[in-house]
C-alpha positions in Angstrom: 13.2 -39.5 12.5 13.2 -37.4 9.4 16.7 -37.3 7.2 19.2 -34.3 9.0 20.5 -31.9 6.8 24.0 -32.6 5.7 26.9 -29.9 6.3 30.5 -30.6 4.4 33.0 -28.5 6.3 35.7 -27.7 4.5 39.1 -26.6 6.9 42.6 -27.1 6.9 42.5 -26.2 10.6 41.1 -29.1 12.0 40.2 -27.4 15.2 38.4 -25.1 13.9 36.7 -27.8 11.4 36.0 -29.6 15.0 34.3 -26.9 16.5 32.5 -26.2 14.1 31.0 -29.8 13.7 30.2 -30.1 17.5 27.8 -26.6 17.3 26.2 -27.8 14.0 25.6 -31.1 15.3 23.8 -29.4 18.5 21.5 -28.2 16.3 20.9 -31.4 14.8 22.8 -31.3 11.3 25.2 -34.0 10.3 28.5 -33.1 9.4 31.5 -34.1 7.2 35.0 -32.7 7.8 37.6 -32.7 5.1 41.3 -31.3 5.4 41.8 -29.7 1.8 40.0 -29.1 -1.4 40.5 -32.4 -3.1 38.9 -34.9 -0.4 36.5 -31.5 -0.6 35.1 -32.5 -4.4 35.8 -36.4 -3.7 33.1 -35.8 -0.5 30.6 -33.3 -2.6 30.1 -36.2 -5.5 30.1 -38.9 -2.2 28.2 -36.8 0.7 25.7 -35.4 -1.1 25.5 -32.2 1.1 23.1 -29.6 1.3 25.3 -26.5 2.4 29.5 -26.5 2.1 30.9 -24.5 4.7 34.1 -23.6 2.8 37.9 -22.4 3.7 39.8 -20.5 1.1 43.4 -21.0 2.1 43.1 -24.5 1.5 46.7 -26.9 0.7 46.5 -27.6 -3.2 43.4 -27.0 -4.7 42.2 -23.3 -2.8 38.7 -22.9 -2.4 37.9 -20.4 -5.0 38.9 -22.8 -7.3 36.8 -25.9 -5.3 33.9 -23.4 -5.7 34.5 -23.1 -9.1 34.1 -27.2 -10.0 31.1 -27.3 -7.8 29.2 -24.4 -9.4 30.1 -26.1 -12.6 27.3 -29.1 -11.6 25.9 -27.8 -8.6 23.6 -24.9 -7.5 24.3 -26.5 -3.5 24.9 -23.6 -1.3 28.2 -22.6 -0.1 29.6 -20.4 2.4 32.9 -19.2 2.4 35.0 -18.9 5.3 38.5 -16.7 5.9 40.7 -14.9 7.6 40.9 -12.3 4.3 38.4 -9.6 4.5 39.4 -7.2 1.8 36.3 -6.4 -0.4 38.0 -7.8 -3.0 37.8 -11.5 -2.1 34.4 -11.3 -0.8 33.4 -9.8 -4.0 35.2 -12.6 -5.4 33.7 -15.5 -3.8 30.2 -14.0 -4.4 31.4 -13.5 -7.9 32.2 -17.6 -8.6 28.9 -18.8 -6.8 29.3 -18.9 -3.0 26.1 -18.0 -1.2 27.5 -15.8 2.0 31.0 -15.0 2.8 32.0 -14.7 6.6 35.1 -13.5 8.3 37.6 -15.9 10.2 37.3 -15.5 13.7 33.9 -15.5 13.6 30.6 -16.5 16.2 29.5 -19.5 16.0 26.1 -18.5 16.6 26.2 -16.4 13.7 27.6 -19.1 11.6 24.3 -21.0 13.0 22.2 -18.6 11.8 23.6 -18.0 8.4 24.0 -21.6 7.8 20.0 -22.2 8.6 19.4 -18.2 6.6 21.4 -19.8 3.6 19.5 -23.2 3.8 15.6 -21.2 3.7 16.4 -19.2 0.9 18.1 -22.0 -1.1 15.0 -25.0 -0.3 12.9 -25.9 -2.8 9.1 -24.3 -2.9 6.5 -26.4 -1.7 3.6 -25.9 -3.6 -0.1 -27.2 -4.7 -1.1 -27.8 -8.1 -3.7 -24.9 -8.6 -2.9 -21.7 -10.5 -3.6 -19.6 -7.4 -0.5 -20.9 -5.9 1.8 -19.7 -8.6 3.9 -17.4 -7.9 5.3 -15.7 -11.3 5.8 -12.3 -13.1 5.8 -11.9 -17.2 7.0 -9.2 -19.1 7.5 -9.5 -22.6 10.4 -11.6 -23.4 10.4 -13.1 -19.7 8.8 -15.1 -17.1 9.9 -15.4 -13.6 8.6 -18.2 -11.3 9.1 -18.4 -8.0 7.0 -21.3 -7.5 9.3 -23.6 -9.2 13.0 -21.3 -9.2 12.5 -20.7 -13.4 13.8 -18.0 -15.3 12.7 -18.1 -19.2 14.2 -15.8 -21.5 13.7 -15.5 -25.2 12.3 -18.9 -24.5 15.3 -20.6 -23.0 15.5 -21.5 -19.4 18.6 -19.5 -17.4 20.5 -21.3 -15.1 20.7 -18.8 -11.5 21.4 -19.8 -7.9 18.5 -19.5 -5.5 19.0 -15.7 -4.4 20.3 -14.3 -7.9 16.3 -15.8 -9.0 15.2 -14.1 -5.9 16.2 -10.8 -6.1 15.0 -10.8 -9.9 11.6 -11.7 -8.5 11.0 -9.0 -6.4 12.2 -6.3 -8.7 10.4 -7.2 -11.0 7.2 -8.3 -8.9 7.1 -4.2 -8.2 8.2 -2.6 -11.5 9.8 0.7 -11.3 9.9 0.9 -7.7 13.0 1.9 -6.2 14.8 -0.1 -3.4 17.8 0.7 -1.4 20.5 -1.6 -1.1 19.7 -2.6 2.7 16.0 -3.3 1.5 17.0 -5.7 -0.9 19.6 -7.3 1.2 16.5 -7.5 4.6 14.3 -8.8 1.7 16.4 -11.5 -0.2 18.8 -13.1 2.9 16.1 -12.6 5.3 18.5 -11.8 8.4 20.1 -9.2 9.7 22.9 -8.9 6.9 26.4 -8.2 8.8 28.7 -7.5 5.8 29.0 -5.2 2.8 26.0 -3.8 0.8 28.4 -4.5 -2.2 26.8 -8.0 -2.4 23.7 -6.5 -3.7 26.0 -4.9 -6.2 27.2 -8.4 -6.8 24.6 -10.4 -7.9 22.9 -7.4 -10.0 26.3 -7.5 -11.9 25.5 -11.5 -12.5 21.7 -10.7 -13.6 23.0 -8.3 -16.2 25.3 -10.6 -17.4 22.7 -13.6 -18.4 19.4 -11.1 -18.4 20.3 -8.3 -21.0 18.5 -4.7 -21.3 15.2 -5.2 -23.2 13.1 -2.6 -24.8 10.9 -2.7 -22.8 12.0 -3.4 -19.6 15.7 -3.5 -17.3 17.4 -3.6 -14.6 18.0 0.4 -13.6 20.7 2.2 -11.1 19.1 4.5 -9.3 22.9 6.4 -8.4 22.9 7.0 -4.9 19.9 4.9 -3.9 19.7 1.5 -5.3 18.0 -0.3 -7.9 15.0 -0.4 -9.6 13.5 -2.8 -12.3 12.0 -0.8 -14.8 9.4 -0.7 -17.1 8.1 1.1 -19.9 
């Protein structure tokens, strides 16, 4: 029987941390459960997971700050979970690392589906050692593999979680082309995104931040519309 996929969930309630478990485990994943965010990093180093499913109002160490440590040494995929939905702490939690955000109560058929979204977009590229297999895009000052999740720049390899590398890809994989938000989100998450196009928004803040303007070529707002990556 091949290896399941493990989930850490991450809950002060435990019955919600229960219920959770018992629908994840129907769909074969194995599961951790651990009460507050300290047994949460003694578990990740322990565990080994390969998606958190992660409270923020956690007793001691909160889960902004649990995302924090693991984003530190891990690119593993997280997804927060809360009862807050203000824009400002889902911008938040996109803005220390966490893959998806989703609103407590929620369905657990949706949580499902992100979880297995959020594991596709985040697994490593299979691939075959011929050069027709490569997925990449250059521009001067840049490469961008897909084949192998690689971002050089000036000749130094950026660090970027699965969907910030992602969404740089297919920008740039159709230069000055202009996509609306919903585009890229159908594009890059691959599901039926319920939640704020501000997440776009998001992560094109974060590739600013590490992939700066070049002469020849940026990231563009196209106000009103979307984004674009273009080229000169």
């Amino acid at each position: 029987m091949a290896n399941k996929q493990k989930i850490l969930i991450v809950d002060d309630d435990a019955n919600i941390a229960e219920i959770i478990s018992l629908y994840l485990n129907k769909e074969c994943f194995d599961t951790m459960t651990v009460n507050d965010g300290e047994e949460a990093l003694k578990a990740f180093d322990t565990y080994e997971p390969n998606l958190i499913l992660l409270d923020l109002m956690l007793p001691g160490i909160d889960g902004y700050q649990v995302c924090r440590e693991i984003r530190s040494k891990s690119q593993t995929p997280i997804i927060m979970l809360s009862a807050k939905g203000e824009i400002f702490d889902k911008v938040l939690g996109l803005e220390l690392g966490a893959d998806d955000y989703m609103e407590k109560p929620f369905d657990s058929k949706e949580l499902v589906a992100r979880v297995k979204a959020v594991l596709r977009r985040s697994a490593p590229v299979k691939t075959q050692n011929t050069d027709t297999d490569v997925k990449s895009v250059e521009y001067p000052d840049l490469v961008i593999n897909l084949t192998n999740y690689s971002v050089i720049y000036y000749g130094q390899s950026v660090e970027m979680p699965p969907k910030e590398l992602e969404l740089l890809y297919f920008l740039a994989s159709s230069p000055n082309q202009v996509f609306t938000r919903e585009q890229l989100l159908d594009h890059i998450w691959g599901y039926e995104y319920i939640g704020d196009t501000r997440t776009v928004d998001v992560h094109i803040k974060r590739l600013r931040e590490k992939i700066k303007d070049h002469e020849m070529w940026h990231i563009s707002t196209v106000w009103g519309i979307g984004y674009k990556f273009e080229v000169k």
